[in-house]
C-alpha positions as a LaTeX table, in Angstrom:
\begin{tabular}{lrrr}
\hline
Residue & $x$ (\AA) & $y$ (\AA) & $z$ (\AA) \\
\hline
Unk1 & 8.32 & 15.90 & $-5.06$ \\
Unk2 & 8.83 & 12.67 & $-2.51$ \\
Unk3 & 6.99 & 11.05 & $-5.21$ \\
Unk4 & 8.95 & 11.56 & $-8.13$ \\
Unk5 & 12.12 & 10.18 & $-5.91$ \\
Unk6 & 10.04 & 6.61 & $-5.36$ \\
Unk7 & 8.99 & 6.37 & $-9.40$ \\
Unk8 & 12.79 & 7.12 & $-10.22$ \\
Unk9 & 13.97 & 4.87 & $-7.86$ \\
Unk10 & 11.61 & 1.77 & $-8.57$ \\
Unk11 & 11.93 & 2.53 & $-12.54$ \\
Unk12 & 16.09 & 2.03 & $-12.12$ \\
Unk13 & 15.34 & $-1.32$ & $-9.99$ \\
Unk14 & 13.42 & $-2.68$ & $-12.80$ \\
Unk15 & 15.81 & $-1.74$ & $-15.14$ \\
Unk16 & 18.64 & $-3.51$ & $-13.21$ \\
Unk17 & 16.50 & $-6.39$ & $-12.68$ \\
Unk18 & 15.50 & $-6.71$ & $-16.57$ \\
Unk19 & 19.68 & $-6.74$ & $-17.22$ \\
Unk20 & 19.77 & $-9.78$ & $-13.86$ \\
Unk21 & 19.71 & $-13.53$ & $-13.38$ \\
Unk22 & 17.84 & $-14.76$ & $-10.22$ \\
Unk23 & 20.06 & $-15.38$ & $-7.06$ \\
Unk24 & 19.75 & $-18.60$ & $-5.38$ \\
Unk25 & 19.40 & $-17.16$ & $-2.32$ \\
Unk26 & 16.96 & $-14.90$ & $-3.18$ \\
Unk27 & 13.60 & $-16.03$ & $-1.99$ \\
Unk28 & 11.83 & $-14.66$ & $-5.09$ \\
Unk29 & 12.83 & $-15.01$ & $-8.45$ \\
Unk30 & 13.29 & $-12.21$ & $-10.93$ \\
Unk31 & 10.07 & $-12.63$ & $-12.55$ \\
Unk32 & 8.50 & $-11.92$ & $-9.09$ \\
Unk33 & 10.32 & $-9.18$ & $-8.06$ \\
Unk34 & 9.64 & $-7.79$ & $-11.52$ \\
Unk35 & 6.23 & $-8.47$ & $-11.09$ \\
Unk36 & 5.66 & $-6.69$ & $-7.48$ \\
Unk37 & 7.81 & $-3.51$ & $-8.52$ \\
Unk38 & 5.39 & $-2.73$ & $-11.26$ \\
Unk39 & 2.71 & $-2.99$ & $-9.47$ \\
Unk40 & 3.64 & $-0.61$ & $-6.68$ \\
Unk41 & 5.13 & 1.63 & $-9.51$ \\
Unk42 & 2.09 & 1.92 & $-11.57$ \\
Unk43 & 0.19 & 2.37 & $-7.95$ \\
Unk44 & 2.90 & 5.49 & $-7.51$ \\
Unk45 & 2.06 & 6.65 & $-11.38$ \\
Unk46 & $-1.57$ & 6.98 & $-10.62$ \\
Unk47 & $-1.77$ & 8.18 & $-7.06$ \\
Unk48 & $-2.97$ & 5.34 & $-5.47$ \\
Unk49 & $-1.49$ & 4.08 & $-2.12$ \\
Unk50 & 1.29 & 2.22 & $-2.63$ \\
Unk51 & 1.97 & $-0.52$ & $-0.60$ \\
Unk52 & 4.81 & 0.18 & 1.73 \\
Unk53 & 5.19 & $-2.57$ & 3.90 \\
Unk54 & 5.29 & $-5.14$ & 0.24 \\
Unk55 & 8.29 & $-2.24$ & $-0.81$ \\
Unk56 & 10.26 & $-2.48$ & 2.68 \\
Unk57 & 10.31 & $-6.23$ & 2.40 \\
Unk58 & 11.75 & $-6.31$ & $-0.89$ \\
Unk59 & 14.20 & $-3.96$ & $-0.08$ \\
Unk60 & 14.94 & $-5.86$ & 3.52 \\
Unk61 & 18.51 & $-5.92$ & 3.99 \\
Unk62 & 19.01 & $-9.71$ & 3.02 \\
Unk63 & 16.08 & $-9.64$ & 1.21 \\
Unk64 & 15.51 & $-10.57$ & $-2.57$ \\
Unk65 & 16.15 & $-7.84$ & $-3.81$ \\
Unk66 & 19.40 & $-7.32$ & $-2.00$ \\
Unk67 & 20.51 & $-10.69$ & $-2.93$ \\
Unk68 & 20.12 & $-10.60$ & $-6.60$ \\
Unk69 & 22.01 & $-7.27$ & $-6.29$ \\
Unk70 & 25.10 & $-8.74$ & $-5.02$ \\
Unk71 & 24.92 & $-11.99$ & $-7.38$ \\
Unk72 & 24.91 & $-9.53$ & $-10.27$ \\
Unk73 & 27.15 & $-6.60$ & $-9.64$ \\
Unk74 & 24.63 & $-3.85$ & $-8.64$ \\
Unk75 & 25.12 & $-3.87$ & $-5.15$ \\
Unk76 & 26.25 & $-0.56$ & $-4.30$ \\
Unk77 & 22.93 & 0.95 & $-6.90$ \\
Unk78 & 21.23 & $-1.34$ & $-4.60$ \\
Unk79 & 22.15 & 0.62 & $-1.69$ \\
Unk80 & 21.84 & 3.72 & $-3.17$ \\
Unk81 & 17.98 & 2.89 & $-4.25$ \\
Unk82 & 16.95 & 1.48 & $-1.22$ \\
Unk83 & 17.91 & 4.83 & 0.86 \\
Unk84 & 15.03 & 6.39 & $-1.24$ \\
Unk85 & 13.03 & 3.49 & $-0.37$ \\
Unk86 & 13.62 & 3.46 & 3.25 \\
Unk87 & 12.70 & 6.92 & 3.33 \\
Unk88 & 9.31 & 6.25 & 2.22 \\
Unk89 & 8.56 & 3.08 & 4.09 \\
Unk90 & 10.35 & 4.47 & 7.24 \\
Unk91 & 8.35 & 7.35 & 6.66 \\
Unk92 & 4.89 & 6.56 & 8.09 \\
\hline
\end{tabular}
């Protein structure tokens, strides 16, 4: 299910994130992102609408999200994540 692909997806961002320092170009900090994920996650968990446009900007090429990827090594999970994203937020 499309679903189960955007829970999988935002649970293995949060666990990257947890193991991450904050980028300084990044124009949210970890705690933030952190923050945002879980809510749209939870949102996901209990079939509520998730907020798509909040996940597409997180995952904006450039974004914060992107950012904090390359500052800490996880760039090319990054990519691979935000595919699934994109298919959700493109989707509509």
């Amino acid at each position: 299910m499309e679903i189960d692909n955007l829970v999988l997806a935002l649970e293995k961002t949060l666990s990257l994130l947890r193991e991450s320092e904050s980028s300084a170009w990044a124009g949210l900090s970890i705690e933030e992102v952190i923050h945002q994920i879980e809510e749209e996650l939870d949102k996901a968990r209990n079939s509520q609408p998730i907020d798509l446009k909040r996940l597409g900007f997180l995952f904006a090429p450039t974004g914060a999200l992107q950012e904090t990827s390359i500052d800490n090594g996880w760039a090319n999970e990054f990519l691979e994540i935000s595919k699934t994203i994109d298919k959700h937020t493109n989707a509509k």
